[in-house]
N, C-alpha and C positions, 0 to 999 in steps of 0.2 A: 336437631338442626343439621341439614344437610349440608357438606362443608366443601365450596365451589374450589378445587386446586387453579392455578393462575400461574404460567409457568414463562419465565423469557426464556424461549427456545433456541437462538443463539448462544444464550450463555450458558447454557445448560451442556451444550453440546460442546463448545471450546472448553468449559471446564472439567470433561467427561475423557479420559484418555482414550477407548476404544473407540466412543462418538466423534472425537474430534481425528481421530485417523482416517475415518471415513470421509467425514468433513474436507480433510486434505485431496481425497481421491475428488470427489465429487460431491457438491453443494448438495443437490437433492438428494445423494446415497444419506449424509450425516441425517437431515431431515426425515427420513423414511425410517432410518433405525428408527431415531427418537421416536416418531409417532408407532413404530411396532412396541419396543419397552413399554409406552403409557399404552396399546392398548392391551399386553397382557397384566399390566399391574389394576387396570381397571376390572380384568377378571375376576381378579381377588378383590379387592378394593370398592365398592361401586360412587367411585366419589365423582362427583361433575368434574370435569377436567380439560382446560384450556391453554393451548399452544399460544405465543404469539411469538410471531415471527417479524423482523424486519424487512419493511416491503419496499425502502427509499430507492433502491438501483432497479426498483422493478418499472415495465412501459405503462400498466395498468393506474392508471391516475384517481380511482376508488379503493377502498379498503375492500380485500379479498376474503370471504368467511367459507369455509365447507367444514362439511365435518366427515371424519376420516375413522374408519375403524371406531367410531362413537367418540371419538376423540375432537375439539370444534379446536378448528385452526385456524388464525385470525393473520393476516399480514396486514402491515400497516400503511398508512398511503403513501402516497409520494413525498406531502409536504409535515408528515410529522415519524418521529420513532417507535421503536416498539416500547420504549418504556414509558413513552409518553401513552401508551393504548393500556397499557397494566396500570398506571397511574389509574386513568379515569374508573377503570374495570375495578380497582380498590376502591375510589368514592363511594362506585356505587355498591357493591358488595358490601365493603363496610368489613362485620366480622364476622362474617359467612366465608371470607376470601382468603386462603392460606398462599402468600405469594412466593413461589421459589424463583430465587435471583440472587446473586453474587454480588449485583451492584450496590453502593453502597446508597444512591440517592433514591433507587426506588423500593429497598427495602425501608427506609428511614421515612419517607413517602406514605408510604401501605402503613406503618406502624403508626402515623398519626391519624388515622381514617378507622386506626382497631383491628387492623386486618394481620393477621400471624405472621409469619414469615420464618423463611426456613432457604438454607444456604442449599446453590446448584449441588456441591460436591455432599452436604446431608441427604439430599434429595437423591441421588446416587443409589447412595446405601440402601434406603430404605426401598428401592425400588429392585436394588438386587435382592433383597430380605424375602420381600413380595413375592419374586420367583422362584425364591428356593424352596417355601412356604407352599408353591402353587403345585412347586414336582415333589412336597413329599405328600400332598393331599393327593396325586395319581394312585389308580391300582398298583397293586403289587408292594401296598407300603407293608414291610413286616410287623409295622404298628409298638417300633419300640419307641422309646422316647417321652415327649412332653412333659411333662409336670413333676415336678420331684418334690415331696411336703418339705418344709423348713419352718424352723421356727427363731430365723434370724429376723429382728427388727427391722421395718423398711420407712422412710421415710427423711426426710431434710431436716438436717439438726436446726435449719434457721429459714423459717418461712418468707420466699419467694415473693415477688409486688405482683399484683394484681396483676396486672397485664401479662409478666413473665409465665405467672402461672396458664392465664388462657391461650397462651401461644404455646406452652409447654402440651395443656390438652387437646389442640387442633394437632399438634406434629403427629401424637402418639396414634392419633386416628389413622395417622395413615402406615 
């Protein structure tokens, strides 16, 4: 199952210290990062992956869709939010739709529709992960590393609900 990312791009970028420095410079510099990060994490990655941005202070009186670096970036209209655009985009995805947000109403939202959810500042990490991952797959790796055998036990002393678990296996996809 092909696993659609679903990301509110404001919060993503306010809750990102270097995104959100840029952000202070200039609205569209924080926005350009963001959409650079997701398209090299999509490098590595190849997951469907959606921006939404809030479109309320914009002149444009329709919802705005392009897609950037394969990245599809959606602003919202004039008369609704961007969380109300990731709302609907969770209906219908259902749980195909991994939604990263900090808010509290649209991840609580998404998680009754089945749809994963994963915090702006996790979402972060995993996407610095991604890049580090991307520069040690480059030429000239001296090929030390990876896998070390163990035979330490792995797993949860106390099995996990339903749900937690498939949200637990959409995060690790990515």
């Amino acid at each position: 199952m092909a696993l659609h990312i679903i990301i509110d791009g404001y919060n993503l970028i306010k809750n990102s210290p270097s995104l959100s420095a840029l952000d202070r410079q200039d609205l569209q510099l924080g926005r350009e990062a963001l959409i650079d990060l997701l398209a090299d994490y999509k490098k590595v990655k190849s997951h469907k992956i959606t921006v939404v941005f809030d479109g309320a202070g914009s002149i444009d009186a329709s919802s705005s869709r392009d897609r950037i670096k394969g990245i599809r970036v959606v602003f919202s209209r004039r008369d609704q939010t961007a969380d109300t655009v990731i709302k609907n985009m969770a209906s219908q995805e259902r749980e195909k739709a991994l939604i990263v947000s900090s808010d509290r109403d649209v991840t609580h939202t998404a998680a009754t529709f089945q749809s994963a959810t994963i915090s702006s500042s996790e979402f972060e990490a995993k996407l610095a992960l991604a890049e580090q991952m991307s520069a040690a797959d480059k030429p000239g790796d001296d090929g030390k590393g990876g896998w070390i055998p163990t035979t330490r036990k792995k797993g949860p002393s106390r099995r996990l609900s339903k749900r937690k678990r498939r949200n637990r296996m959409k995060v690790r996809k990515l």
